[in-house]
LUMDRENDREN-969493 format. One record per atom (N, C-alpha, C, CB): residue in three letters; x negated, z, y negated. Coordinates in steps of 0.1 Angstrom, whole numbers, plus 2048, in hexadecimal, padded with zeros to 3 digits. Atoms other than C-alpha are relative to their C-alpha. Glycine has a CB too. Layout:
REM LUMDRENDREN-969493
alaXZY
...
***
This chain:
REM LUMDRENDREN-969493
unk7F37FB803
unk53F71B282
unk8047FC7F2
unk80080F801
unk7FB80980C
unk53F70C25E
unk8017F5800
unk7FA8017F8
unk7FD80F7FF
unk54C6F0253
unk7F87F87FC
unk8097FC7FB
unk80B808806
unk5386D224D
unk8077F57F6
unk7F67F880D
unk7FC80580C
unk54B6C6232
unk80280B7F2
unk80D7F8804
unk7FC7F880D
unk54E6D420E
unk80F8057FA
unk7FC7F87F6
unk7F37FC807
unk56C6EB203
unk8097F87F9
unk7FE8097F8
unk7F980A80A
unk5876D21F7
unk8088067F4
unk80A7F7808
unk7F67F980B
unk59A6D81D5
unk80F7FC806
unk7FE7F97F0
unk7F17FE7F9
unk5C06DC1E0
unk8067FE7F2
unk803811809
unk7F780280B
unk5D66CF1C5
unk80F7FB803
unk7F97F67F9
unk7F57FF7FE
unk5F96CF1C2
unk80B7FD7F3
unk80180D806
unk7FC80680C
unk60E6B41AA
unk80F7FF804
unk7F97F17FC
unk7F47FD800
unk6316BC1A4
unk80880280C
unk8057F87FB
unk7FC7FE7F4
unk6356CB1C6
unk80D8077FF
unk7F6808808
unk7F38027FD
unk65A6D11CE
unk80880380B
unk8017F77FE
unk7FA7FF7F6
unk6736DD1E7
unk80F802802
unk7FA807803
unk7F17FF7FD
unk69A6DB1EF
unk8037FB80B
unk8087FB7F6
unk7FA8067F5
unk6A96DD20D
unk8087FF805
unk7FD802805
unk7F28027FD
unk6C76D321E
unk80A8037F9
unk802805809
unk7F37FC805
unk6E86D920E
unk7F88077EF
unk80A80F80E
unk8047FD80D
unk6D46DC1EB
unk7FA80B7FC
unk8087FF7FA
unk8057F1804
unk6C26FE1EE
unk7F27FD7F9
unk7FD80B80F
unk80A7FF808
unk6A96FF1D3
unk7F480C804
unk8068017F4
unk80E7F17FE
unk6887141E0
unk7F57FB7F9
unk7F8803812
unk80E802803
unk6697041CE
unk8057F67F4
unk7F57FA80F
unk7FE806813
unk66C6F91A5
unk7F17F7802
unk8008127EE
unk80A803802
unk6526DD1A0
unk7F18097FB
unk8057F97F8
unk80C7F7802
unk62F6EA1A4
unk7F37FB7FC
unk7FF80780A
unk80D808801
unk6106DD194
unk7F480D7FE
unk8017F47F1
unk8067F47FD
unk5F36F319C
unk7F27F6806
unk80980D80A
unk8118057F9
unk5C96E91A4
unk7FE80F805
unk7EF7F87F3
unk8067F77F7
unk5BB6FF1BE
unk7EF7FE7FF
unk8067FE80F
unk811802800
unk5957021B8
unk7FB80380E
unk7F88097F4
unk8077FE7F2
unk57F6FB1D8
unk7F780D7FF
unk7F67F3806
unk8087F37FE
unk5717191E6
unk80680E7FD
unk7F58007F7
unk7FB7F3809
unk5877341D0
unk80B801808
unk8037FE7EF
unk7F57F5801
unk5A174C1DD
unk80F8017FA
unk7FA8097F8
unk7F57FE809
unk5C57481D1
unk80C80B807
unk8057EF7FD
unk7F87FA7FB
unk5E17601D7
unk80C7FF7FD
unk7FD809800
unk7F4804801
unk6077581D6
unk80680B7FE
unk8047FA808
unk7F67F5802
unk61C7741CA
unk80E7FC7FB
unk7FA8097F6
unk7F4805802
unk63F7751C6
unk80980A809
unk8007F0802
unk7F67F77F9
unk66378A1D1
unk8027F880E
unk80E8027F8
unk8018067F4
unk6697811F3
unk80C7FA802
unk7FD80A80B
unk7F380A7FC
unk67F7621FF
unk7FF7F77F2
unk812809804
unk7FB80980B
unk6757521DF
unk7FA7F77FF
unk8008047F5
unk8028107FC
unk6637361EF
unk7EF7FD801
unk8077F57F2
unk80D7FD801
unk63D7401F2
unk7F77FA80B
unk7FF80D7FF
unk8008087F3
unk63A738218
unk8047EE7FD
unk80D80880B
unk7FB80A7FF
unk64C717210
unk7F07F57FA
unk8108027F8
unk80D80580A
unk63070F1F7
unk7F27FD80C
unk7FA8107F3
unk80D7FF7F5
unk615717212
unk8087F580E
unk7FC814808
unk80280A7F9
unk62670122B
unk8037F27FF
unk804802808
unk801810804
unk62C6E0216
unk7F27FF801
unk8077FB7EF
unk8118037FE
unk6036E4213
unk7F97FE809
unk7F98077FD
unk8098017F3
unk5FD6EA232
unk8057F3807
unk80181080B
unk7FC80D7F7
unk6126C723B
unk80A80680E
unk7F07F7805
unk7FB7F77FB
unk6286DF24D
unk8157FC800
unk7F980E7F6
unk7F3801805
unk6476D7239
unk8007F87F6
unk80780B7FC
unk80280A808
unk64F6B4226
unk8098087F0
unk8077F0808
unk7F67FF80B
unk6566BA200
unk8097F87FC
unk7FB8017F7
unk7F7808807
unk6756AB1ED
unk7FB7F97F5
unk80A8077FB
unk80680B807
unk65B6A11D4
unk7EE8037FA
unk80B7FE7F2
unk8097FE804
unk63D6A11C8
unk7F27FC80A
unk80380C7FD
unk80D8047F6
unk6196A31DE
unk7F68057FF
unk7FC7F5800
unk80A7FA7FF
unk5FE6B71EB
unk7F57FA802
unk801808808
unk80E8037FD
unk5D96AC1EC
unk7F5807807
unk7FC7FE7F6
unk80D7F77FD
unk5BD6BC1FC
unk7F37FB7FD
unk7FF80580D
unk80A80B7FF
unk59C6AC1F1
unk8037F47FF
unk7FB800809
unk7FC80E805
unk5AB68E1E5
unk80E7FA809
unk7F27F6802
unk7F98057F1
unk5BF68920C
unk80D808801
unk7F5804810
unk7F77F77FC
unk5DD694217
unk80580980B
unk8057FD7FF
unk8027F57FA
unk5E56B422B
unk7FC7F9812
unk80E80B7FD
unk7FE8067F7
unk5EA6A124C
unk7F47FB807
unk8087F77FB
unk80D7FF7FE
unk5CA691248
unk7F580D7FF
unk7FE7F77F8
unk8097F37FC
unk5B86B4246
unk80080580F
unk80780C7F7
unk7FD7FD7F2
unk5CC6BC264
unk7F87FB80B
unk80C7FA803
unk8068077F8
unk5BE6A3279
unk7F0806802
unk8027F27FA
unk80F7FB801
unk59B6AC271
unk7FA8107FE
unk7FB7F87F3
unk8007EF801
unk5A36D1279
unk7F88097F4
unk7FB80780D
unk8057FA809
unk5986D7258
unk80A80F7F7
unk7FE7F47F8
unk7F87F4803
unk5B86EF250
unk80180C80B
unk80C7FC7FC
unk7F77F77F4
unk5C270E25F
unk80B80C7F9
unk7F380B80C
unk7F77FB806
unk5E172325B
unk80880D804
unk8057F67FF
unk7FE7F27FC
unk5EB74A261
unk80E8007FD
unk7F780C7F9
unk7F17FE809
unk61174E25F
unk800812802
unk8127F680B
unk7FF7F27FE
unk61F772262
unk80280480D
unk8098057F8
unk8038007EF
unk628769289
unk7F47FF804
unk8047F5809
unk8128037FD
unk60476C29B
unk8047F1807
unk7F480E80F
unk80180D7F7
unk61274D2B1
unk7F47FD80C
unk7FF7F57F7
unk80D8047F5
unk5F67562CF
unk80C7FB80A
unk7F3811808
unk7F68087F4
unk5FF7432EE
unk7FB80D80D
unk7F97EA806
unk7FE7F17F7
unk609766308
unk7F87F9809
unk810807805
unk80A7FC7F2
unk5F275B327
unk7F47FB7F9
unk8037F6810
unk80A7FE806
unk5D375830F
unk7FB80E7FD
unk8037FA7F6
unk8027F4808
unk5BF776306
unk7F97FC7F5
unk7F880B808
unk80380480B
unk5B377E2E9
unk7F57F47FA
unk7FE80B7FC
unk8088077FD
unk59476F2EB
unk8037EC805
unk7FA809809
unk7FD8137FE
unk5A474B2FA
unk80B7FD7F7
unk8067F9813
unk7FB806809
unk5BD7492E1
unk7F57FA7F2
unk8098097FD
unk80880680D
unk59D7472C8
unk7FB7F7805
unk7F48087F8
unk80B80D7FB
unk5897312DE
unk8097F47FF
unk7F8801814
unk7F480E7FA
unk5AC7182E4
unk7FA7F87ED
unk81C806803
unk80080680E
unk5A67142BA
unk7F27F7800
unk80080C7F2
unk809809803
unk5847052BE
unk8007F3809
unk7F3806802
unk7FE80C7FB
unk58D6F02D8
unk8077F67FA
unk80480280B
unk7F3807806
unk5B16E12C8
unk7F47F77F5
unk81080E7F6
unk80C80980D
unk5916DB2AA
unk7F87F6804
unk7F48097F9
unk80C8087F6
unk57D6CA2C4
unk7F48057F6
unk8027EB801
unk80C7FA802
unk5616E22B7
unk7FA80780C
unk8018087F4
unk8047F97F4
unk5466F12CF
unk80880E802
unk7F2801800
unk7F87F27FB
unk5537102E1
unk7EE80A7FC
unk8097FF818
unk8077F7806
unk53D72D2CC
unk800811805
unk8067FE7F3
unk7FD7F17FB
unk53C74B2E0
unk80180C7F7
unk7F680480A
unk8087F980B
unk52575F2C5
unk80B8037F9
unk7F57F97F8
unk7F680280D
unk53D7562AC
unk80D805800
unk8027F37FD
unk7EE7FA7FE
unk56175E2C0
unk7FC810801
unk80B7F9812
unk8037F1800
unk5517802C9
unk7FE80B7F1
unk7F0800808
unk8017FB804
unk5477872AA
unk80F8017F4
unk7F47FF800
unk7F07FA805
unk56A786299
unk803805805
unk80A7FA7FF
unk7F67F87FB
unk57B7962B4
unk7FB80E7F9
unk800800811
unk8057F2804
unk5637B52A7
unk8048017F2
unk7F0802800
unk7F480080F
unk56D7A927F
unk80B8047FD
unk8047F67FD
unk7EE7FE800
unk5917AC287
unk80680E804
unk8077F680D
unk8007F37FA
unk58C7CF297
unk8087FD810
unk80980C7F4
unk7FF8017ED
unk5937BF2BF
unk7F8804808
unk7FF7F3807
unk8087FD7F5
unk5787CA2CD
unk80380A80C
unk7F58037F9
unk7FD7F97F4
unk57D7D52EE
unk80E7F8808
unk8038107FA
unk7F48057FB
unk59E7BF2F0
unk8027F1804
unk8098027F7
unk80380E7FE
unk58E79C2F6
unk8057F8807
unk7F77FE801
unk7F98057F4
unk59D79A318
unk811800804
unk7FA80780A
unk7F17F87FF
unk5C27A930D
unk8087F1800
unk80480E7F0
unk7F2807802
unk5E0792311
unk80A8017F3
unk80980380A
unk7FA7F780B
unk5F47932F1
unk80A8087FF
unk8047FA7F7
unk7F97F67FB
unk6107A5302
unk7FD8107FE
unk8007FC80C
unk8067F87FC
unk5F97C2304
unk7FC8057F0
unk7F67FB80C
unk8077FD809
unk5F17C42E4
unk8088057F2
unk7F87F5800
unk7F87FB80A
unk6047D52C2
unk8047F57F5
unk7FA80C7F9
unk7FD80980B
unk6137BD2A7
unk7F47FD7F2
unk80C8077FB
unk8067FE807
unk5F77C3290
unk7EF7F9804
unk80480E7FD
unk8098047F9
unk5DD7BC2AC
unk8017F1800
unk80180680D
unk7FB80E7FC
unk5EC79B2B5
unk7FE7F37F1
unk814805803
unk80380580E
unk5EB79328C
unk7F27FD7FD
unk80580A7F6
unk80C7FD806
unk5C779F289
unk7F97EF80B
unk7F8816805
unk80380C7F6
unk5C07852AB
unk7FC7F17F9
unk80E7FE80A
unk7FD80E803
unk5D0767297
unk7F97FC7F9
unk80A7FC7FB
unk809800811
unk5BC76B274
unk7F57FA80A
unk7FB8147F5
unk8098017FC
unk59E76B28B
unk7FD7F2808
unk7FF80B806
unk80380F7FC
unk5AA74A29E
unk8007F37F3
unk80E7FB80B
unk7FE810807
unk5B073727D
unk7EF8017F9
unk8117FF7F0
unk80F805804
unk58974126E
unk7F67FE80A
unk7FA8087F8
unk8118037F6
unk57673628C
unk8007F4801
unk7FD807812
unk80480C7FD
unk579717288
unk7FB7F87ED
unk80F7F880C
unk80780380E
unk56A717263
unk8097F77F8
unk7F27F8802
unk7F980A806
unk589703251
unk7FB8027F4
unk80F800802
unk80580180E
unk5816F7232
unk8088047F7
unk7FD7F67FC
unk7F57FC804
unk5A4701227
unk807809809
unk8067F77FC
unk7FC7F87F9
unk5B4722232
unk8118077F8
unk7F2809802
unk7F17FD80A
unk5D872D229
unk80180A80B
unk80F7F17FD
unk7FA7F17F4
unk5E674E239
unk80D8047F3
unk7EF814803
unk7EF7FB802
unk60B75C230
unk80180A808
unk80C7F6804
unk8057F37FC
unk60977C230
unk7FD80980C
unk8058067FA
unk8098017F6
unk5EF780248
unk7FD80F808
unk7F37FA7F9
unk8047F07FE
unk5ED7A9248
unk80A809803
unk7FA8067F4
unk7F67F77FC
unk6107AF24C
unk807808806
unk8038007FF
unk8007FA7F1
unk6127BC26C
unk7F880A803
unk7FD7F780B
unk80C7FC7FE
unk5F27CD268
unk80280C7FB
unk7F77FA7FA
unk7FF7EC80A
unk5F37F9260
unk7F57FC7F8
unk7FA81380C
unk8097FF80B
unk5E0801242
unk7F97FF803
unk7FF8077FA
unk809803800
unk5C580924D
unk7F67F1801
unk7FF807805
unk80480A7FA
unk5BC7EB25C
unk8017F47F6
unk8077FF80D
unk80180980B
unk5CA7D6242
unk7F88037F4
unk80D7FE7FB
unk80C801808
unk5B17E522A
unk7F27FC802
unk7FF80A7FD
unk8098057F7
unk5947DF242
unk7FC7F77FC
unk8037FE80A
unk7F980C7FF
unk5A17BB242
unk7FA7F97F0
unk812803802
unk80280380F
unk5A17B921C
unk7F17FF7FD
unk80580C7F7
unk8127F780A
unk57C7C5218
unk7FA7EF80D
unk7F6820809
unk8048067F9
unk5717B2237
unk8027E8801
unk80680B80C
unk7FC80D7FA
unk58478D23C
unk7FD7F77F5
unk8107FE806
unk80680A80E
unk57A781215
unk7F27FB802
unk8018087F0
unk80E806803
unk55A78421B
unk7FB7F6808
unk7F580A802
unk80280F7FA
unk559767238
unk8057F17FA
unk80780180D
unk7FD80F80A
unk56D74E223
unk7FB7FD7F1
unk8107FE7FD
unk80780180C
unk559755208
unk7F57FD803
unk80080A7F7
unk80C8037FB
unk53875221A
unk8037EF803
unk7FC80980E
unk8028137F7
unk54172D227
unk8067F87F6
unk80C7FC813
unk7FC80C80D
unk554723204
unk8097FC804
unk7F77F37FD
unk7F38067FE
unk57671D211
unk80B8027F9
unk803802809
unk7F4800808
unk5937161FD
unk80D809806
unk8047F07FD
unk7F67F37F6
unk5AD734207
unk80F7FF7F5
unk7F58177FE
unk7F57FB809
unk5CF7381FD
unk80B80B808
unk8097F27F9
unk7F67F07F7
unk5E3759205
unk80B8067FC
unk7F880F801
unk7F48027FF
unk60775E202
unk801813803
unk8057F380C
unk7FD7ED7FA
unk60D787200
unk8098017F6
unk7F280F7FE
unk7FA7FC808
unk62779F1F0
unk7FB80B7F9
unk80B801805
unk8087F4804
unk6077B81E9
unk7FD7FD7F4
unk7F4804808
unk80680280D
unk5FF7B81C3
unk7EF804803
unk80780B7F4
unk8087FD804
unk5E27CC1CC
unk7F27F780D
unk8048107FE
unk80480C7F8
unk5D87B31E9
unk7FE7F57FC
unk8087FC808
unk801813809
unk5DB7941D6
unk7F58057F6
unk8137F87F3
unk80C80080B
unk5C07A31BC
unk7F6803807
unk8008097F5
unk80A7FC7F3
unk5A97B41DB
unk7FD7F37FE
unk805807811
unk80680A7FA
unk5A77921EB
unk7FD7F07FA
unk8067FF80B
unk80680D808
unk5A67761D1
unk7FC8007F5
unk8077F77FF
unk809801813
unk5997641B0
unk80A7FF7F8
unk7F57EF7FB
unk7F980280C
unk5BB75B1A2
unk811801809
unk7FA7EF7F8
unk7F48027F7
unk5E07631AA
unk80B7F97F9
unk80580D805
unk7F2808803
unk60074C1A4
unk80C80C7FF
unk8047F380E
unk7F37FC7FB
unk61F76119D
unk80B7F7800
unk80580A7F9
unk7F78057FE
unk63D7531A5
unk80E8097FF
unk7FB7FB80B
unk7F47F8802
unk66275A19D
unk809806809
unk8067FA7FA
unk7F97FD7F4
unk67E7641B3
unk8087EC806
unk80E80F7FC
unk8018107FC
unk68B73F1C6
unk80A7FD7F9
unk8017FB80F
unk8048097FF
unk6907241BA
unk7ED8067FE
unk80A7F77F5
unk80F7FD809
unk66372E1B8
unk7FC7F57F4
unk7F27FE80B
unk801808806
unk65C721199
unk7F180C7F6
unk8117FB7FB
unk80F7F9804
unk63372E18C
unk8008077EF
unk7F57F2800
unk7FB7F8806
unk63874A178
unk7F38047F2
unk80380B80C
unk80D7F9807
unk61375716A
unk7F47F880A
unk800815804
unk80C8017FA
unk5F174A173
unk7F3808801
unk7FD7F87FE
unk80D7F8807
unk5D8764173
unk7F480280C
unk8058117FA
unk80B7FD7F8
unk5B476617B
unk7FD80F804
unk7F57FB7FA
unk8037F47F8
unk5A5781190
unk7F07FE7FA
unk804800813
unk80D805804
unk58378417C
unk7FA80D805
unk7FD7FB7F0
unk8067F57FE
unk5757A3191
unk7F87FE80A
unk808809803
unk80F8047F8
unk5517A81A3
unk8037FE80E
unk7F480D7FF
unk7FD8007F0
unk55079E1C7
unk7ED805808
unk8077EB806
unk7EE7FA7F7
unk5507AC1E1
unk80480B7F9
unk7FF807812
unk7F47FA802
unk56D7BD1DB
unk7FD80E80F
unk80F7F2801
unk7FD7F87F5
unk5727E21ED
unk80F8057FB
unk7F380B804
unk7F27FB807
unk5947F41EE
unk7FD8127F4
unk80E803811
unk8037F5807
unk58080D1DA
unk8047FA7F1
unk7F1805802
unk7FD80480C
unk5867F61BD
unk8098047FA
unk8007F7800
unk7F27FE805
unk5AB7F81BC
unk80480B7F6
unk80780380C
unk8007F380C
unk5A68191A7
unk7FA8017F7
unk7FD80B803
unk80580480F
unk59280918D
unk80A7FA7F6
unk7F57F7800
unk7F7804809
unk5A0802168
unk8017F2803
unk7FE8047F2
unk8008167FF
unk5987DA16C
unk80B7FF80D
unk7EA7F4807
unk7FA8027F7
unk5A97DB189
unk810805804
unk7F8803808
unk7F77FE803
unk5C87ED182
unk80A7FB7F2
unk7FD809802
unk80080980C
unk5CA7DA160
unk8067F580A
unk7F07FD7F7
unk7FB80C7F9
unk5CE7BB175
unk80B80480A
unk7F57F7807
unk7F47FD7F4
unk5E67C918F
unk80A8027F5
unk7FF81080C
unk7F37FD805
unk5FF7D3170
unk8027F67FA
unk80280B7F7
unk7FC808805
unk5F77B5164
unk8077F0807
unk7F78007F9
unk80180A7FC
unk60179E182
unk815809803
unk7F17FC80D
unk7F17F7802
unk6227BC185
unk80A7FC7F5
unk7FD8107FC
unk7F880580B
unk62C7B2164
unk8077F4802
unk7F97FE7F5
unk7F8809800
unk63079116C
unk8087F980A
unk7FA7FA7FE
unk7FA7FE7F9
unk64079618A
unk8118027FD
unk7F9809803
unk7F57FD804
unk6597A8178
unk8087F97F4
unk7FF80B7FE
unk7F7809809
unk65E78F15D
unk8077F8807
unk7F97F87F6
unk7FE80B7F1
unk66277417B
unk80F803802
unk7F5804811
unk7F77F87F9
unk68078C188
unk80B7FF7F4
unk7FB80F805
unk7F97FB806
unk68E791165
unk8067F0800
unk7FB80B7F5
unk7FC80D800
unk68E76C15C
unk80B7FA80A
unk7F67FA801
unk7FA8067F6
unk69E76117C
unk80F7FB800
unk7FE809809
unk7F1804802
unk6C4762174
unk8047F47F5
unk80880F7FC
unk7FD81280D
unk6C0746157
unk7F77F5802
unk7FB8017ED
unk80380D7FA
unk6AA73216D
unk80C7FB807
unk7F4800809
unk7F68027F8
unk6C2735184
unk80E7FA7FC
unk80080B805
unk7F480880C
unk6DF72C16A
unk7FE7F4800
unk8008037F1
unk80280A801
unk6CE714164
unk7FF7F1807
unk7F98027FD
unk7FF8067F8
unk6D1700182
unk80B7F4806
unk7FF809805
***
């Protein structure tokens, strides 16, 4: 189920976006992604965060600039089903159950079909018992928990999700938190996660990007220097609320700034 290649570094040189009729969503972006490490995208919503995650994923051509993954570009990852990618739609295919929508991902990989391995996510994800359900059958949150579980069974070396939990009740999205780091951290995969949770983006990674309101234009870079694993017992420690006011702050500088970027245009 892992990959047999090494976590690539993901780098991103004056990445860029405008589209049609001149809408500015994505301010040049230069940014290294260290292989293996955790990054989290923050930012007000509609201000171009998704957009970011699907120029990388080769998803959506930029107006300038250019993504790398390991030296290659996204395209080429593609091919070698080395990426995979969680939007906030689950996108199962309805006469699949849960279970053959995970197995279709190892096939599409042309990797062996892993019984052990699909079983034991469905139990990760909290399916158990629903392996055979249609997604019809199943709650918005269910359907979400499914997808996550089709994009790590096939061990990508690069994993991107947009926000992956948002469908998901609390509980479950805390679960999630405690539980889904510790597989891409076991296998070393380069992760990047796109939320509007301050206290999510410090839970599940090493370092988060803020970002302004759109045009996105990279706001704050800050590391997440806290022990792993991570439980949501943390969240109520001082280090950990220290960094939440400190990723809030810059949130809100981002927001305040905005009307004289935006002038500026």
């Amino acid at each position: 189920m892992a990959a047999d290649t090494s976590p690539p570094e993901l780098r991103c040189s004056g990445l860029a976006k405008t589209f049609p009729g001149g809408v500015e969503a994505v301010r040049p972006l230069d940014a290294v992604f260290e292989a293996g490490r955790t990054t989290a995208l923050v930012g007000p919503s509609g201000c171009g965060k998704s957009t970011i995650l699907r120029m990388i994923a080769g998803l959506e051509p930029p107006s300038g600039g250019e993504v790398t993954i390991g030296g290659a570009p996204p395209a080429e990852i593609r091919r070698r089903a080395g990426l995979a990618i969680a939007f906030q739609d689950a996108s199962l295919l309805p006469w699949r159950t849960v279970r053959g929508n995970i197995r279709l991902a190892l096939r599409l990989a042309h990797k062996p079909a892993d019984a052990d391995a699909v079983d034991r996510l469905i139990r990760l994800v909290g399916l158990e018992g629903f392996a055979d359900t249609r997604p019809a059958a199943l709650s918005g949150g269910m359907r979400q928990r499914a997808a996550i579980a089709r994009c790590l069974v096939t061990g990508p070396e690069l994993l991107l999700l947009d926000e992956p939990f948002g469908a998901v009740d609390e509980l479950t999205r805390r679960q999630l938190a405690e539980d889904l780091p510790r597989i891409w951290q076991a296998r070393g995969t380069t992760t990047l996660l796109v939320t509007h949770s301050v206290t999510e983006a410090i839970l599940l990674s090493d370092r988060v990007l803020v970002f302004s309101p759109r045009p996105a234009a990279l706001v704050a870079d800050i590391a997440v220097d806290l022990p792993q694993p991570r439980s949501v017992a943390m969240t109520a420690s001082a280090d950990f609320l220290d960094l939440a006011q400190t990723v809030s702050g810059a949130l809100a500088r981002g927001i305040a700034e905005a009307p004289d970027t935006l002038a500026a245009q």
